[in-house]
C-alpha positions as CSV (number, residue, x, y, z in Angstrom):
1,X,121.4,-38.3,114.1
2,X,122.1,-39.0,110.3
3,X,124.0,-37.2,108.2
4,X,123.3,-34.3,105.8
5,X,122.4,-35.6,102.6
6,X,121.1,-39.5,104.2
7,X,117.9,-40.8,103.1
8,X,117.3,-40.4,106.9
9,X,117.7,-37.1,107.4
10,X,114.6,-35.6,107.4
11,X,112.4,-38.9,109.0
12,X,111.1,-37.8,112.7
13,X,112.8,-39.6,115.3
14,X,110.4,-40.9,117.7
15,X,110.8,-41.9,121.7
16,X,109.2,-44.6,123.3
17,X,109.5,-45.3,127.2
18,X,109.6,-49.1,128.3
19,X,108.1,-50.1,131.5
20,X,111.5,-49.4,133.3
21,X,111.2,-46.0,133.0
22,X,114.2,-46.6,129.8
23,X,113.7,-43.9,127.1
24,X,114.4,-45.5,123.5
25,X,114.6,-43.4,120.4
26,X,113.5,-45.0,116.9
27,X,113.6,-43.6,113.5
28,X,110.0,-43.7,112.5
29,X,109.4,-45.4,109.3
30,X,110.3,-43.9,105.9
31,X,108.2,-44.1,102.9
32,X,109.4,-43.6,99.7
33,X,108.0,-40.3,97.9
34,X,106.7,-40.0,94.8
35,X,109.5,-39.2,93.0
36,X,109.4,-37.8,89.2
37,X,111.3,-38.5,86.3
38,X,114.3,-36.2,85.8
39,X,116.8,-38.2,83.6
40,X,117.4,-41.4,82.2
41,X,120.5,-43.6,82.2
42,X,121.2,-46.4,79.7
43,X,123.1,-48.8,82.7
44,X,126.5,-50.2,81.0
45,X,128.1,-53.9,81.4
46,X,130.1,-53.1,85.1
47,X,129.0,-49.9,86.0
48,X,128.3,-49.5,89.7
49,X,125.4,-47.5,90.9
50,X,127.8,-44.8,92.8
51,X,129.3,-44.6,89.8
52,X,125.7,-43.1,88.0
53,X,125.2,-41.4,90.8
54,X,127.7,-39.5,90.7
55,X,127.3,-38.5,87.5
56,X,123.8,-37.1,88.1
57,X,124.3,-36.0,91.5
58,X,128.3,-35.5,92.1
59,X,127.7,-37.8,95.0
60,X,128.2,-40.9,95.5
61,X,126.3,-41.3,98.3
62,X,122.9,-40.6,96.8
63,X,122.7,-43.9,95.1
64,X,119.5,-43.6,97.7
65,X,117.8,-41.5,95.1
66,X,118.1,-43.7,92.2
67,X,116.1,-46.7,94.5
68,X,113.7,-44.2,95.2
69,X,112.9,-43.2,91.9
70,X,112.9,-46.6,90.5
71,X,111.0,-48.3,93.8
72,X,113.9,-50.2,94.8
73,X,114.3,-51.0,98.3
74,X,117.7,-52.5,98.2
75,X,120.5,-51.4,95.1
76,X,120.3,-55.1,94.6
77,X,117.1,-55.2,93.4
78,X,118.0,-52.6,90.7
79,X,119.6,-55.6,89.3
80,X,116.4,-57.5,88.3
């Protein structure tokens, strides 16, 4: 249902029937793993969190793991 390498990927996807008979598939909820300390990363004036990640991961995309690590919900709140 998600793609390889999502933040998704890996939480259960769950069905629930409604009272219609009406089968509805939910992502169940994902809780953010403890997630140890590999690196650190001094963040420079304008640099853009796929641009750090990238340079950890060579993938854009995994900005994910960078909220994980730091507890971070939303990229935005990286900013605080």
């Amino acid at each position: 249902m998600y793609f390889k390498g999502s933040r998704y990927e890996k939480v259960p996807v769950a069905t629930l029937v409604d009272r219609t008979g009406r089968a509805i598939r939910f992502t169940t909820t994902r809780f953010i793993p403890e997630t140890p300390t590999i690196a650190g990363h001094r963040v420079l004036a304008l640099e853009r969190l796929d641009h750090i990640a990238w340079q950890h991961f060579r993938d854009p995309e995994r900005f994910w793991r960078i909220c994980d690590a730091n507890r971070a919900l939303w990229p935005d709140d990286l900013l605080e």
